[in-house]
N, C-alpha and C positions, 0 to 999 in steps of 0.2 A: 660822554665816554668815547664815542664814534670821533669827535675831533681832537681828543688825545692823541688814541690811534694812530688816526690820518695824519698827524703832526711828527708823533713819534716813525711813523712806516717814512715819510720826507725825510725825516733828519736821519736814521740806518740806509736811504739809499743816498743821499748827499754823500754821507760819509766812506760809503761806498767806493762811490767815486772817486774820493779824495786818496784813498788809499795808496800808502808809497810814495806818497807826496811831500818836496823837501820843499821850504819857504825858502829862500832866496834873499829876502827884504826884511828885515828885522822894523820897518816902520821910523826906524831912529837915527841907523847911521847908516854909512855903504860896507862896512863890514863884510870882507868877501865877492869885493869889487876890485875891479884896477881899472883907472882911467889911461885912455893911450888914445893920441892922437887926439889932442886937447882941440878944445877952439881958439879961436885968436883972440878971445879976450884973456883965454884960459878958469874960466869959471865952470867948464864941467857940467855937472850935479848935482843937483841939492835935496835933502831931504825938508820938508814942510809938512806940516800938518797931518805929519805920517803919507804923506808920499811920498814917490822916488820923482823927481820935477827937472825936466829938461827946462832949465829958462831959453827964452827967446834971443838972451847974451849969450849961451853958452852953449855944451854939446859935447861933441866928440865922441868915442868910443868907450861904451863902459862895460864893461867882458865883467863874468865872473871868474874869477881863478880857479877856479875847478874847471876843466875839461869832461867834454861829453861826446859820448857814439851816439847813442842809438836814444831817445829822450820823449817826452810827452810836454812839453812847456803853456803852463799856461798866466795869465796876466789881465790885467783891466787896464785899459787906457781910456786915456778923454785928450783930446788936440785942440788948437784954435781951429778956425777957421784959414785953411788952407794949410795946416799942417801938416810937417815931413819929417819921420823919423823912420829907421827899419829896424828890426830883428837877426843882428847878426847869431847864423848858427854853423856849425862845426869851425868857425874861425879860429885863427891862429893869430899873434897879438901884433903882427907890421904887415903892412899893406893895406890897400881898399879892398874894404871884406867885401863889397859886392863882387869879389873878381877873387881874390885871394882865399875866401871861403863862400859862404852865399847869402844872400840878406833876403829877409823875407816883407815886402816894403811893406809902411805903415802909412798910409798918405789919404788926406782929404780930396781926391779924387776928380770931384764932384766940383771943386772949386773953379770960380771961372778963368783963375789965370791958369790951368791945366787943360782946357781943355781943347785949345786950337794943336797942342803939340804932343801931347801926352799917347805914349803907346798901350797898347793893351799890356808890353811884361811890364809896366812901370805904374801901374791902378795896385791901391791897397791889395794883400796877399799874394801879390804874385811873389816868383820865384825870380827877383829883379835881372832884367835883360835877357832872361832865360825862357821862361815859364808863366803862360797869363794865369788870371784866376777864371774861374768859371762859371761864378753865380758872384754875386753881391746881397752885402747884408749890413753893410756899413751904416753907424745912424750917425743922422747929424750935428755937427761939428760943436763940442759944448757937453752933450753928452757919452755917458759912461758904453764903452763896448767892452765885452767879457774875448776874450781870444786862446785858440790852445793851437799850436805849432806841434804836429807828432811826424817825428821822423826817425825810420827805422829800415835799414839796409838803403837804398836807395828809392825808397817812397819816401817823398812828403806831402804830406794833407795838412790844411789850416781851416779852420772852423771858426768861425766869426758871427757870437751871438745866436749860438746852437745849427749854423746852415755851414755847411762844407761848400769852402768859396776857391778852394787850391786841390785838387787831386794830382801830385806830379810827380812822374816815371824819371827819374836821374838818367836813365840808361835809355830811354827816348833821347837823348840831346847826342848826336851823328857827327853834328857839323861840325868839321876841323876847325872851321875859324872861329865858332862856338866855343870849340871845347880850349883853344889856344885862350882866347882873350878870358876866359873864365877857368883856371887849373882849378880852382876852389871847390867847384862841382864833384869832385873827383876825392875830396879830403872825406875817411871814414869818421873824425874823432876832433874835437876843436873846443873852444869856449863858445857861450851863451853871450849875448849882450845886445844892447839897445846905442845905434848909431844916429846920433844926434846931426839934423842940418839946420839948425838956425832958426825951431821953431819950437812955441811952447807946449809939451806934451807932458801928461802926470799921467803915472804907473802907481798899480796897486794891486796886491793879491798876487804878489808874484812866488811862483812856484816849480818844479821839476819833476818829472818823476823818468829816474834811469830806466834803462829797458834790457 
């Protein structure tokens, strides 16, 4: 009786949780996707085995068509080894969303061809070129990490396998040549999507929730 309970009281606060929560990923097609800013093979995205599957031919920009202010995002990934994809968020559909909106990078970090040049804003969860992360919690490369992107007025925080790895003040950022080379920081409202660079990454559990 006691691990009913206990099972039952887990699944009422999971679900909790979930609350308000829109899927994204239908597991089948991209339904409610736009590709922009293809790769040069132009292959995009693909769904398999009920993921959403950057191959290592393919990429680019895959926004959802709905726009979003203020949002809770969250998602499962898994990379190869030395993997580099980002989270574009409040993006608008032309231009380099690291600059034009803001990307919140996805990167195997840890890899050794990163490590002789790689900056602190350029390690997985940062706020790329902008914003380092502040703890680490990334597992290795192969396996599953759970991730939520919540961002509301000008805080973003990103939490990576239950540890908050990004706490970032937008209005911390002063610097004119800062704020010049990145207008994107400055956007209230944009698309959702995942920016492909030429490496293989599968998503899964992808979801929203407006604020």
């Amino acid at each position: 009786m006691k691990t009913i309970l206990a099972f039952l009281t887990l699944t009422l606060l999971a679900s909790a949780a979930e609350e308000g929560f829109i899927p994204l990923f239908d597991g089948k097609t991209l339904e409610g996707w736009t590709l922009v800013q293809k790769s040069k093979s132009g292959r995009g995205y693909i769904v398999e085995n009920g993921l959403l599957v950057c191959p290592k031919d393919g990429g680019g920009n895959l926004l959802t068509e709905r726009e979003f202010s203020d949002f809770v995002f969250r998602f499962d990934f898994r990379m190869e080894p030395g993997g580099n994809n980002g989270v574009g968020i409040r993006a608008p559909l032309a231009g380099d969303i690291a600059y034009s909106g803001m990307e919140i990078q996805i990167l195997d970090h840890n890899h050794e061809k990163y490590r002789e040049w790689l900056k602190p804003t350029q390690r997985h969860g940062a706020v790329y070129d902008l914003i380092p992360p502040i703890a680490e919690a990334l597992k290795p490369a192969g396996e599953w990490n759970s991730e939520e992107i919540h961002v509301q007025g000008r805080r973003v925080r990103v939490t990576l396998n239950g540890v908050l790895i990004t706490d970032a003040d937008l209005a911390t950022i002063t610097d004119p040549a800062a704020l010049k080379k990145h207008p994107g920081a400055a956007r209230t409202s944009g698309h959702i999507g995942f920016l492909g660079h030429g490496s293989l990454i599968e998503f899964r559990n992808i979801r929203v929730k407006p604020l």
